[in-house]
C-alpha positions in Angstrom: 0.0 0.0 0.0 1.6 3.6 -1.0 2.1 6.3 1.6 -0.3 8.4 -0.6 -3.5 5.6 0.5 -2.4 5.1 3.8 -2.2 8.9 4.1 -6.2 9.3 2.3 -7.2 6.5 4.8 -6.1 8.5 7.9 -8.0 11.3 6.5 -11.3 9.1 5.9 -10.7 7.7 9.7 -10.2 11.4 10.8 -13.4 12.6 9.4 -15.3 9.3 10.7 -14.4 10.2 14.0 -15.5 13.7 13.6 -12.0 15.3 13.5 -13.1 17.3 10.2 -10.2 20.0 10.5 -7.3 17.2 10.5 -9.1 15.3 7.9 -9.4 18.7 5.4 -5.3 19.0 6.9 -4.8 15.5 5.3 -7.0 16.4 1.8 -5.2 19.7 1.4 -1.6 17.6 1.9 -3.1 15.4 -1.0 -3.7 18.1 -3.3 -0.3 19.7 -2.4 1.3 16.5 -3.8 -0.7 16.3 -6.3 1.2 19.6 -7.6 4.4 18.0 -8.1 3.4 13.7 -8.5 0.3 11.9 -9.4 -2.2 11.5 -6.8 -5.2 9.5 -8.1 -8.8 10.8 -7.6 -9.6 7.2 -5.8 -7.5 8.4 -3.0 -8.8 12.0 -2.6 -12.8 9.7 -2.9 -11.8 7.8 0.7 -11.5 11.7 2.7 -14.7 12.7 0.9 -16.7 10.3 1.0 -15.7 10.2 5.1 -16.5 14.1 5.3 -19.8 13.1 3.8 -19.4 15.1 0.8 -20.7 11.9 -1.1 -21.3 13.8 -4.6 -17.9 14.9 -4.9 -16.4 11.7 -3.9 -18.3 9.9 -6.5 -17.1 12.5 -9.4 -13.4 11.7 -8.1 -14.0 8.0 -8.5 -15.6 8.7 -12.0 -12.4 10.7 -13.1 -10.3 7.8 -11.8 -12.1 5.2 -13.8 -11.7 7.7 -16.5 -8.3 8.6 -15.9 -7.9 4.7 -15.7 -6.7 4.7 -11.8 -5.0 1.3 -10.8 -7.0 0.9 -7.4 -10.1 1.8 -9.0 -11.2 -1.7 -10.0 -11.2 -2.4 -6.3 -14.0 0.0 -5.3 -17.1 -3.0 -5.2 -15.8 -4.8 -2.2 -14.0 -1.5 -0.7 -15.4 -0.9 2.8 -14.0 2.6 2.5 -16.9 3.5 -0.2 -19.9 1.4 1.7 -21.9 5.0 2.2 -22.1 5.5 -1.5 -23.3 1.7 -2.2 -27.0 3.0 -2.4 -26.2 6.0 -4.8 -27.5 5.3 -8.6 -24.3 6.6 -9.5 -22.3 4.4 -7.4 -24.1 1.5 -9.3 -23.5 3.4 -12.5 -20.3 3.3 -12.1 -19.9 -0.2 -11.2 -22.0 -1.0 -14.7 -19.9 0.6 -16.0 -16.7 -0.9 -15.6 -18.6 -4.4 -15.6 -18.2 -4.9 -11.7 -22.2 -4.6 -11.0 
């Protein structure tokens, strides 16, 4: 597992456990990076989707499937995306790479 997961992890369990300022500190380290090395969207999904911002953590996993993210094909069985399992978006997704 990269640093960059582990790191968007820690931000997901920040924002689970209702430490929303260190969880933003963790996504605004992520889109630092992102300045100067590849950060996938998938990653930057797990702090969102914990904040509860569920709509823009589902457009980050749409531009990683477009952007043909390696850890994206993981996302069905993820229990770091389980609150967007009931979006018709989520599922669209999941059509859509033939995971559904």
């Amino acid at each position: 597992m990269s640093r960059i997961s582990e790191h968007a992890q820690l931000g997901q369990a920040y924002a689970l456990a209702g430490r929303v300022d260190q969880a933003r500190e963790v996504l605004h380290t992520l889109e630092d990076r992102a300045r100067s090395t590849y950060v996938s969207p998938h990653h930057l999904a797990f702090v969102y989707t914990g904040l509860g911002e569920h709509e823009l953590a589902l457009e980050l996993l749409e531009q990683a499937y477009d952007e043909r993210a390696g850890a994206i094909n993981g996302i069905r069985g993820s229990f770091l995306f389980v609150p967007l399992r009931a979006y018709p978006r989520f599922t669209a997704l999941l059509e859509k790479m033939n995971l559904a």
